[in-house]
N, C-alpha and C positions, 0 to 999 in steps of 0.2 A: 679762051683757054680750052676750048672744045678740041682742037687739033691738037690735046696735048693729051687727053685719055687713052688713047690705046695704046700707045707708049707704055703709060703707067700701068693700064692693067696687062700689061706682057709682064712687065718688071714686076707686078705684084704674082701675076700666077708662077711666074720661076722663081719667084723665095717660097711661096706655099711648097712649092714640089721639093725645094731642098728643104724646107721645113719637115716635112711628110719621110724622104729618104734618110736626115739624119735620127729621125723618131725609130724610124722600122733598125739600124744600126744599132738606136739603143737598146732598143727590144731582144733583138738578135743578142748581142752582149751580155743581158740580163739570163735568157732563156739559157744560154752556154754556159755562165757561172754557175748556177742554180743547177745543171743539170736534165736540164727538160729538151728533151731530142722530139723531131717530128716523128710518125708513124710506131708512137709508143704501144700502139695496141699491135701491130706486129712482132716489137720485141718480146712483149707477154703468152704470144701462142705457146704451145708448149712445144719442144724439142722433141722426134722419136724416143723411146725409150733406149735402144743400143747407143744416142749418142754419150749415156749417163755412164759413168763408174762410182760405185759404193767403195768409200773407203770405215774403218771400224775399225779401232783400236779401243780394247779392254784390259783391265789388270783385276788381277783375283788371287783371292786367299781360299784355303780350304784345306783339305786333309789328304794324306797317303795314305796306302797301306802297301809295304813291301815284301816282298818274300824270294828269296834268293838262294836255294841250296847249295850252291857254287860259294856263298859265303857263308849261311849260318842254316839252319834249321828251323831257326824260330822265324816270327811273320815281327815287322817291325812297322810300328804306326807314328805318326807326328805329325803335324803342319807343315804348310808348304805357299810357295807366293808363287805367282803365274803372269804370264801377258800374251796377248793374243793381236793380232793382226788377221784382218781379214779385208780380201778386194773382190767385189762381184762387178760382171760386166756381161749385158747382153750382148752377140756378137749379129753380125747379117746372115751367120749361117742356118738352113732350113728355112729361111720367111725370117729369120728374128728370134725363135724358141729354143737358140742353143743360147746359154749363160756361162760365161767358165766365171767359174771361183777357185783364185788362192787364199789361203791360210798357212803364215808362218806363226807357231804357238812354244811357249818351252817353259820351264817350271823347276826352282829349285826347294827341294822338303830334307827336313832334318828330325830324324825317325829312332825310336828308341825300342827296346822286347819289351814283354810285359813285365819282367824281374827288374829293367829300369839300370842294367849296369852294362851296359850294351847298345852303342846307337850306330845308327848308320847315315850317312848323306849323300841325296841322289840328286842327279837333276840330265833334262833330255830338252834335245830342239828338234822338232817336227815341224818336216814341209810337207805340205800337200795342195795338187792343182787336180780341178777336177772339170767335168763338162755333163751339163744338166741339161734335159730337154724339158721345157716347163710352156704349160697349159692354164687356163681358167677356167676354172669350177664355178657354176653359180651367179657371176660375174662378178665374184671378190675375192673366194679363196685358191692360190696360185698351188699345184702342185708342180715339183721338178722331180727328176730320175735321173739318174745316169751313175758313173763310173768315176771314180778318181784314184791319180797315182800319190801314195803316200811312202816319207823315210823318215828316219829318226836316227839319229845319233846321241848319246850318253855315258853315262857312268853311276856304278853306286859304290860307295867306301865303305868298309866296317871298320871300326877302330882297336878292336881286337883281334884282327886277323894279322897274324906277321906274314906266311909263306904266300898266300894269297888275297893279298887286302882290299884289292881293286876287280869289279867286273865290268867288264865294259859292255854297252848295248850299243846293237847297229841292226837295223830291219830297215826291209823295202818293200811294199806290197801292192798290189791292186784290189780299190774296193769297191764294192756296191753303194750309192748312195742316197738316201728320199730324205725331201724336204717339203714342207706345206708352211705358206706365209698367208697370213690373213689380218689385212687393214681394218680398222674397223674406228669408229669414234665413240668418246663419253663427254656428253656438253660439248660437241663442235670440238673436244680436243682430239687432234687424230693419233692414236695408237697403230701400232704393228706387230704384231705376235706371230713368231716363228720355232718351228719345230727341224732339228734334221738328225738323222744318223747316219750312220757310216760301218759297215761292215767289211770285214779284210777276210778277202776271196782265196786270192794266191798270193806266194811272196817267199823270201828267202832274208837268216835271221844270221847274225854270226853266233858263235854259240861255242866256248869249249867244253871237252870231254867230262865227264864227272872224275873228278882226281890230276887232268890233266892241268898242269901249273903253265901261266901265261911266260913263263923261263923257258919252255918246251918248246911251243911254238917262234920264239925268238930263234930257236934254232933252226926252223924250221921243218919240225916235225908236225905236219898237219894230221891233223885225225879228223875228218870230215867235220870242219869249225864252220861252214858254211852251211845252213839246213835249210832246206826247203818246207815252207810252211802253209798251212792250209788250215781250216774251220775244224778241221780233224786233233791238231798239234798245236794250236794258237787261238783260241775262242776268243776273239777280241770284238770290242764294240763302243763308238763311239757317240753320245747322245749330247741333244745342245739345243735349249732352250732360251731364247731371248727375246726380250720385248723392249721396242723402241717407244720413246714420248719422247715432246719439247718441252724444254724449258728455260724461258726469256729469247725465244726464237733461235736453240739451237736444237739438236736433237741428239740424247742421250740415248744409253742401250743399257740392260739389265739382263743382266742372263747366270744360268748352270750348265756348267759344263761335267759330264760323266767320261770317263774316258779310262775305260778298262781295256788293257793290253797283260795278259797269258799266254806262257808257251810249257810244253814238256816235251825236250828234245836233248839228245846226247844223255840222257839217264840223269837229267837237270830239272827241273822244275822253277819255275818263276812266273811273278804276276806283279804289276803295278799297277794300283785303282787308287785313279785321281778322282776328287769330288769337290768342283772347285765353285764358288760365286764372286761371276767376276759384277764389273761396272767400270761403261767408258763411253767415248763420244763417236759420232757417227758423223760424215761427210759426203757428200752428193758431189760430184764435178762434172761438168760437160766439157766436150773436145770444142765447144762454142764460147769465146770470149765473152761473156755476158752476166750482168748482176742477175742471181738466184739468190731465191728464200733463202736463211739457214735453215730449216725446217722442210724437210721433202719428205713424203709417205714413200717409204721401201716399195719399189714397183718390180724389184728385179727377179 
């Protein structure tokens, strides 16, 4: 039976080998289902920062205070609810140190005088995009500067006014802007704490005359309704405080928003100061198809 062994051991080592290739298919198969790709420590590097966008949505309650001479005399205060949208994104321009951010924000308050027989209801939507050149301090805290184009459109009602019940707002401005972001942790949890404001530079307001009725302008009799505004005629200023943590691996935002807007033009006077405390969720996405944490420390 000797001239019968290599025979047999050909035929036993090609079932070993199909033994061995349908093992490595099941494996394959398992390692697919499961999720487990080769070269995982490459899908882990981290992506540049410009390929990220911040997205952050907030909603917020707080207070007005209105003052409208075009409709009353007195200053009318009340609660108000808010939401806010905001998108940061580092761009390639400069090396990577330009950011732009938009913010779409708006806010409806239901406002009374202090004699309490007299209210008013206002509410406004502001856009603003803006472009930041941003640096590292220290090598954690991020300072950015730059410029943003800001607009707003609204209205406020008084309920006792017959001949002119309605004023309407419309402003468009350019403003100065600085912001400082600083990461930081407490017990390995990573926090993010940000400061910014906003100052409005130059810019143009609609505005009618004192006395002149919005029946006038229908006809169109313009009295210089269009005013050009500056730090002189408009002292406005916007402040905004927020601080990011996770929680159960997503990442929440906490913030106050100040958001003072005055003018005196056309022999009118008006101011609306917002003081809002919002809370809401924040979102990381890359232009890369790829599982990311819920939880990313603010880098932008």
């Amino acid at each position: 039976m000797s001239h019968f062994l290599p025979a047999y051991t050909t035929v036993s080592s090609r079932m070993s080998r199909s033994v061995r290739e349908r093992a490595l298919i099941f494996l394959l198969a398992i390692g697919t289902f499961l999720g487990i790709r080769p070269c995982q420590a490459q899908d882990a590097a981290p992506l540049p920062e410009n390929r990220y966008t911040t997205h952050a949505t907030l909603f917020g309650a707080g207070r007005t205070s209105l003052y409208e001479t075009y409709l009353s005399p007195s200053t009318y205060t009340g609660p108000h609810l808010s939401i806010l949208h905001e998108t940061l994104r580092k761009t390639h321009w400069l090396d990577g140190r330009i950011t732009t951010q938009s913010i779409l924000d708006g806010f409806f308050c239901y406002t009374s005088n202090r004699a309490g027989n007299s209210d008013e209801l206002g509410g406004k939507i502001n856009y603003s995009i803006g472009w930041h050149y941003n640096w590292v301090v220290g090598g954690r805290l991020r300072l950015m500067a730059g410029g943003e184009v800001h607009a707003g459109l609204g209205a406020i009602y008084n309920n006792r006014n017959s001949n002119n019940p309605v004023q309407a707002k419309a402003d468009i401005d350019i403003d100065a802007s600085l912001m400082a972001v600083y990461p930081f942790h407490i017990r390995k949890v990573p926090f993010t704490a940000r400061y910014q404001t906003s100052l409005p530079l130059i810019g143009a307001m609609f505005s009618p005359r004192y006395g002149q009725s919005y029946y006038e302008m229908s006809l169109g009799n313009y009295d210089h309704n269009v005013c050009f505004t500056y730090p002189g005629n408009a002292p406005s200023m916007r402040h905004f405080l927020t601080l990011d943590f996770p929680i159960a691996g997503f990442t929440f935002r906490a913030g106050y928003l100040c958001d003072i807007r005055q003018s005196r033009v056309n022999g009118l006077r008006s101011h609306i100061w917002n003081h809002s405390f919002m809370v809401g969720y924040v979102k990381h996405f890359s232009f890369v198809k790829r599982k990311e944490p819920q939880h990313r420390p603010f880098i932008l």
